[in-house]
C-alpha positions in Angstrom: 0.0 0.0 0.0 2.9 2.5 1.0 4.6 1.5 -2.0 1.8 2.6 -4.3 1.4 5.6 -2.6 5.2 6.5 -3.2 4.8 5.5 -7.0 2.2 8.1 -7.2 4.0 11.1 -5.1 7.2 10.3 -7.4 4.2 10.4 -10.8 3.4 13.7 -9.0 7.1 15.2 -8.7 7.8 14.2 -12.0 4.6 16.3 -13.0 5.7 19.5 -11.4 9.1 19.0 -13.0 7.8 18.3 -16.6 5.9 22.1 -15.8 9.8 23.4 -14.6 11.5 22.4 -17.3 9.2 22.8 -20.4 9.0 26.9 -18.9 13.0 26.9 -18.6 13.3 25.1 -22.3 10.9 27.3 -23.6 13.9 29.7 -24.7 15.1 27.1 -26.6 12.1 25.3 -28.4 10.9 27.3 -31.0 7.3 25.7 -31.0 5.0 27.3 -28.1 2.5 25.0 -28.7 4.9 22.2 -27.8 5.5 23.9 -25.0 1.8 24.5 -23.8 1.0 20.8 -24.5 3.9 19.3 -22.1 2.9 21.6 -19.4 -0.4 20.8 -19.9 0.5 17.3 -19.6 2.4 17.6 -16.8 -0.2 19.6 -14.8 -3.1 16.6 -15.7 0.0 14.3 -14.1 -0.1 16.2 -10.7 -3.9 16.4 -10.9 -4.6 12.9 -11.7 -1.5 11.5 -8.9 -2.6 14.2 -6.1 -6.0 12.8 -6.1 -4.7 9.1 -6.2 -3.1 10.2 -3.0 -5.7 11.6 -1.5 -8.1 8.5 -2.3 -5.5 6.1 -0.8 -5.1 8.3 2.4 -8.9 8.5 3.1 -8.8 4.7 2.1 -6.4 4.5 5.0 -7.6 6.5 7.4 -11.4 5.1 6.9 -10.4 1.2 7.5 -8.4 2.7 10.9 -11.5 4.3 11.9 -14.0 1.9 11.7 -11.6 -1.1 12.8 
């Protein structure tokens, strides 16, 4: 279970740092819309991860609850 939930907060770092470094190799792509569609990519990554995350915590926390 922990191990799933560290695949995802890795899926999510690797989201913020597809945003990083498209902005920083923005100078040297000459497409912008290649650009806009790898950050757009990597903002539906930390979206999609994040709330995998969040699901697997309340997951968590319910079964601790109720047991």
């Amino acid at each position: 279970m922990y191990q799933l939930a560290v695949l995802f907060l890795t899926a999510v770092l690797a989201g913020f740092a597809l945003i990083l470094v498209t902005e920083v190799a923005a100078a040297f792509l000459t497409s912008a819309t290649i650009v806009n569609i790898l950050v757009a990519i990597g903002a539906i990554a930390v979206i999609v991860f994040a709330f995998a995350i969040l699901v697997i915590a309340t997951k968590t926390l319910l079964n601790k609850w109720v047991r």
